[in-house]
C-alpha positions as CSV (number, residue, x, y, z in Angstrom):
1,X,52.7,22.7,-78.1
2,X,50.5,25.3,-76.7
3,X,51.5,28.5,-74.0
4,X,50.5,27.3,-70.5
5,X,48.2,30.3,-70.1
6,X,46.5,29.1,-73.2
7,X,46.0,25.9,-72.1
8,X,44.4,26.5,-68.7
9,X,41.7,28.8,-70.2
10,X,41.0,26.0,-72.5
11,X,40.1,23.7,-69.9
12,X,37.2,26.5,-69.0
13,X,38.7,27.0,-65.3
14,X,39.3,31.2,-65.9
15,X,40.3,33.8,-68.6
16,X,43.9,33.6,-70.0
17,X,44.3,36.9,-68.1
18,X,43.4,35.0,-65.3
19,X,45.6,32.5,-65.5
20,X,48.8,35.3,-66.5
21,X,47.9,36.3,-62.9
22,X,47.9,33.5,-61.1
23,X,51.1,32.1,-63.3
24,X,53.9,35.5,-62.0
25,X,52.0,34.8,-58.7
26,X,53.7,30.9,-58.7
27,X,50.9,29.6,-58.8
28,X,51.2,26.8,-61.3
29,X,53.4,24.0,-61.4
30,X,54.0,22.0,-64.8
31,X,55.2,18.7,-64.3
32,X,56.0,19.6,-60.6
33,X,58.1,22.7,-61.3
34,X,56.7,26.5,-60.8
35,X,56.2,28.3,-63.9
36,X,55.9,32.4,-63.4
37,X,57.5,33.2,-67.3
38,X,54.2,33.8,-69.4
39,X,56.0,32.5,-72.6
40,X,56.6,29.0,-71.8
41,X,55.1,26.0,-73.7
42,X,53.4,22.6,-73.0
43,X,52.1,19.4,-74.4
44,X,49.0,17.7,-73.9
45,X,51.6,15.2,-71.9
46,X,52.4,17.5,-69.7
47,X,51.4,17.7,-65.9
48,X,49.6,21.2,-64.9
49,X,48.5,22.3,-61.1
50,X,47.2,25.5,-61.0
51,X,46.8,26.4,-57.3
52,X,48.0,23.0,-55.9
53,X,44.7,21.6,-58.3
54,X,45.1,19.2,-61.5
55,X,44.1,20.6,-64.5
56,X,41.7,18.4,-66.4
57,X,41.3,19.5,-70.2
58,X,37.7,19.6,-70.6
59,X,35.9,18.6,-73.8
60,X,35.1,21.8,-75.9
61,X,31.7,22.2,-76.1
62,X,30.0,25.1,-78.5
63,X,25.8,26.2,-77.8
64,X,24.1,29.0,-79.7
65,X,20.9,30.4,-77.4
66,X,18.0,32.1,-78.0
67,X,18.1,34.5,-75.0
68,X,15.2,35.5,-73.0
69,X,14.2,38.7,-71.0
70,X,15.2,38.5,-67.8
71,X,18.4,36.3,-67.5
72,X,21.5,37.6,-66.6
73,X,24.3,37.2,-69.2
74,X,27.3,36.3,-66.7
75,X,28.0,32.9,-64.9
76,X,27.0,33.7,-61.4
77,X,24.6,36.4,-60.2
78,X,24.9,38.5,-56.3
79,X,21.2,39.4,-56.9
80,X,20.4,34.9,-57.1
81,X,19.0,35.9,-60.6
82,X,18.6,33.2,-63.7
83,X,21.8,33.2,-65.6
84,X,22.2,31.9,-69.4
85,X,24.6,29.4,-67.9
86,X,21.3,28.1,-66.0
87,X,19.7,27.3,-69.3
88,X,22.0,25.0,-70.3
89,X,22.3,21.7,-68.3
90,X,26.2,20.6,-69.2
91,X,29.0,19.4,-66.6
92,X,31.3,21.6,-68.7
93,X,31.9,25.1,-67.2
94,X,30.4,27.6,-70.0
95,X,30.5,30.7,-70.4
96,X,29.0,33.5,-72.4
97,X,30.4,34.7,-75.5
98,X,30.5,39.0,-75.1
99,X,27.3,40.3,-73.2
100,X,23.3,40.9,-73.8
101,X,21.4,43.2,-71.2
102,X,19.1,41.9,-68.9
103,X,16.4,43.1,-71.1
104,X,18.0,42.3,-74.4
105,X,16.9,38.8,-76.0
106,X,18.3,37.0,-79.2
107,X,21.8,35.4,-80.5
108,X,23.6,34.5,-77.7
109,X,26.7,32.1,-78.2
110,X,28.2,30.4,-75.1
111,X,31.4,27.9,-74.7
112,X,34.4,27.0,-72.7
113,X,36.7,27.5,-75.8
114,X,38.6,30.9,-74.9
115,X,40.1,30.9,-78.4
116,X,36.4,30.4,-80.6
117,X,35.3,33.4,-78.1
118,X,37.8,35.2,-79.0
119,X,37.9,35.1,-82.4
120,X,34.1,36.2,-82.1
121,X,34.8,38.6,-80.2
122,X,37.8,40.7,-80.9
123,X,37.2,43.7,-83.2
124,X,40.2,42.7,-85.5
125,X,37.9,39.9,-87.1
126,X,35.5,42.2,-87.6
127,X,32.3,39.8,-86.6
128,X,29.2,41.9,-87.5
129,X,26.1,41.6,-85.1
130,X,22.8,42.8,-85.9
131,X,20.2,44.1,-83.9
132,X,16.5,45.2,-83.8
133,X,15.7,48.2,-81.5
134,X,12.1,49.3,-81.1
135,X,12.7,52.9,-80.1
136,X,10.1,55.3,-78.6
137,X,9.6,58.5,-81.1
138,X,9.2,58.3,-84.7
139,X,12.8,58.2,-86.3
140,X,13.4,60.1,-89.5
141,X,16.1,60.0,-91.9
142,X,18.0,62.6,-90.6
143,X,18.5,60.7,-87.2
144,X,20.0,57.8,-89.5
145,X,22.2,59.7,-91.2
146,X,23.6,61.2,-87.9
147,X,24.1,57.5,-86.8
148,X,26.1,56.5,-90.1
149,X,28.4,59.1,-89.6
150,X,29.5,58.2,-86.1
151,X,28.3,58.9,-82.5
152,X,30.5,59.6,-79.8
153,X,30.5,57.2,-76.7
154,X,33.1,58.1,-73.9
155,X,36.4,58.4,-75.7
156,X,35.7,56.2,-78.6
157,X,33.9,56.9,-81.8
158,X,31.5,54.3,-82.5
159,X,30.4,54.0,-86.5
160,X,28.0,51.1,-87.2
161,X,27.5,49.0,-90.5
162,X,24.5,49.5,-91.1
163,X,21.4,51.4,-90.4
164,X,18.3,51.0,-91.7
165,X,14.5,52.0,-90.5
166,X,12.3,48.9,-90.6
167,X,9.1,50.5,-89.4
168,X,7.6,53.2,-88.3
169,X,4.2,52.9,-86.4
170,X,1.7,56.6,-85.4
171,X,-0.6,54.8,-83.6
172,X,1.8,53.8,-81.1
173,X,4.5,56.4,-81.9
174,X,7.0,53.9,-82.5
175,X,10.1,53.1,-84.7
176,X,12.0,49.9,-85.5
177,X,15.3,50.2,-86.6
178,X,18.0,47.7,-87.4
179,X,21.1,48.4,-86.5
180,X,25.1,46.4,-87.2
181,X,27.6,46.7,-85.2
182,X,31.1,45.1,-85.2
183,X,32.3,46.5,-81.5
184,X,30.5,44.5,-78.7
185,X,30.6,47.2,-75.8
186,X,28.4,46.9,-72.8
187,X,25.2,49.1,-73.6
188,X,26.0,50.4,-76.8
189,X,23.4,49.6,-79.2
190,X,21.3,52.1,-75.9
191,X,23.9,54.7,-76.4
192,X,24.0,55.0,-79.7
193,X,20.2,56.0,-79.8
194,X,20.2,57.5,-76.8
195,X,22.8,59.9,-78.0
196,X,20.6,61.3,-81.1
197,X,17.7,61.4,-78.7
198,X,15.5,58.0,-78.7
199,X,15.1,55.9,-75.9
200,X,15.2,52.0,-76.4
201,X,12.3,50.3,-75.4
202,X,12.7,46.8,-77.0
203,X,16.3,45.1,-78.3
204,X,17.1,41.8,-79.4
205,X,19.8,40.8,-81.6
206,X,18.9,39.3,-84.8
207,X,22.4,38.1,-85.3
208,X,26.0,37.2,-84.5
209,X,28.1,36.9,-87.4
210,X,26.0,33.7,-89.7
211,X,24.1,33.1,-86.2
212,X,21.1,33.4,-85.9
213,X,17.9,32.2,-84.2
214,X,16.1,29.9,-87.0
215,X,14.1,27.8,-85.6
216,X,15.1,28.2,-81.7
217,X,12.2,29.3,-79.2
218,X,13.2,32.2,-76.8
219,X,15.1,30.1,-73.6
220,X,16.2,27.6,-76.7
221,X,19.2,26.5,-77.4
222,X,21.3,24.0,-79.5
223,X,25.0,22.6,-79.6
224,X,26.8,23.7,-82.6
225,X,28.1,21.9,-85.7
226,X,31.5,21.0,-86.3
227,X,31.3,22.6,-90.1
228,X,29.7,25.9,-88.1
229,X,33.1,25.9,-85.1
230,X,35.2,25.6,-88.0
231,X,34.1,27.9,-89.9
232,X,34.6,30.7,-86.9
233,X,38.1,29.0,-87.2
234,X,38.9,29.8,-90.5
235,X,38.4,33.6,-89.4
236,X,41.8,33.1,-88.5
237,X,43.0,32.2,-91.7
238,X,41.3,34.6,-93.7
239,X,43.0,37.6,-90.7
240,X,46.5,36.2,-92.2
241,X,45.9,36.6,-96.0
């Protein structure tokens, strides 16, 4: 037994705040009956409509992609631009996991499991992702040390995991640094920089949690493992110990 709001973001069709919505709207039937109480629980027996439509439980499917400039990390796009979804030919309905700029290539995970996103994505499992900015300016030590203690973005304080200078180029007056982060906030890795005064000119994330890019091209992508799905599982079990 699962909770019906649960269940329909399983099946890929919307978010589970989505389907709260559309559930105290009386918009979903179980078994022929409306259902507008968030708490209630079905079985994989069990008849769902949601908006007079049969809810199929899709297959869960899990793809790791190595993301290029210039795709659009959403679904659908006003502007008709590429979208990640694009790169991947499935009949499931995807969706990203958390957000890369339009810019911004690397790790990008994508699914129509709303629990395996989750558990990536909500700052309680603590999921660390790494990036490598190539900033504009030579960065010193100072500038890093600023970072480690904390920069201020709107009304949060945002304190990364580590910070480290890879390279420094004179010729081109350039700096790489890399750069982990355990929020996931639109823009951030930017804003962080930004905030001690260095503008990012190149970003890709290196990693996303174990993920990473071995062996994947840029526009790449691969299914997952079972062992590597259940091991985002078990971040579960290790939030209860």
């Amino acid at each position: 037994m699962e909770r019906l709001q649960k269940r329909i973001a399983q099946s890929g069709l919307m978010s589970r705040r989505k389907a709260e919505e559309l559930i105290q709207k009386g918009q979903v039937t179980v078994n022929g009956k409306v259902v507008t109480e968030l708490g209630v629980k079905v079985s994989s027996k069990d008849r769902i409509e949601v908006d007079q439509k049969l809810l199929l439980k899709e297959k869960k499917v899990y793809y790791l992609l190595n993301k290029p400039r210039g795709v659009v990390t959403t679904t659908k796009d006003e502007k008709k631009r590429k979208t990640v979804v694009d790169l991947i030919p499935c009949s499931e309905r995807i969706y990203p996991v958390g957000r890369l700029d339009y810019d911004t290539t690397g790790v990008l995970l994508l699914t129509n499991d709303g629990e395996f996103a989750n558990l990536l994505m909500h700052p309680s499992y603590g999921v660390e992702k790494i990036y490598l900015a190539k900033l504009k300016g030579i960065i010193k030590g100072s500038s890093i040390q600023t970072l480690k203690k904390g920069i201020q973005i709107g009304k949060e304080k945002v304190y990364p995991t580590k910070v480290k200078i890879k390279k420094v180029d004179s010729k081109t007056q350039t700096s790489f640094v890399e750069i982990a982060l355990q929020e996931g906030k639109n823009h951030e890795v930017k804003e962080l920089f930004k905030a001690i005064g260095f503008e990012v000119i190149k970003l890709t994330r290196k990693q996303y949690g174990f993920f990473d890019t071995t062996g994947l091209k840029s526009g790449a992508y691969r299914p997952l493992t079972p062992k590597e799905v259940s091991k985002v599982y078990a971040l579960k079990m290790k939030k209860k110990k």
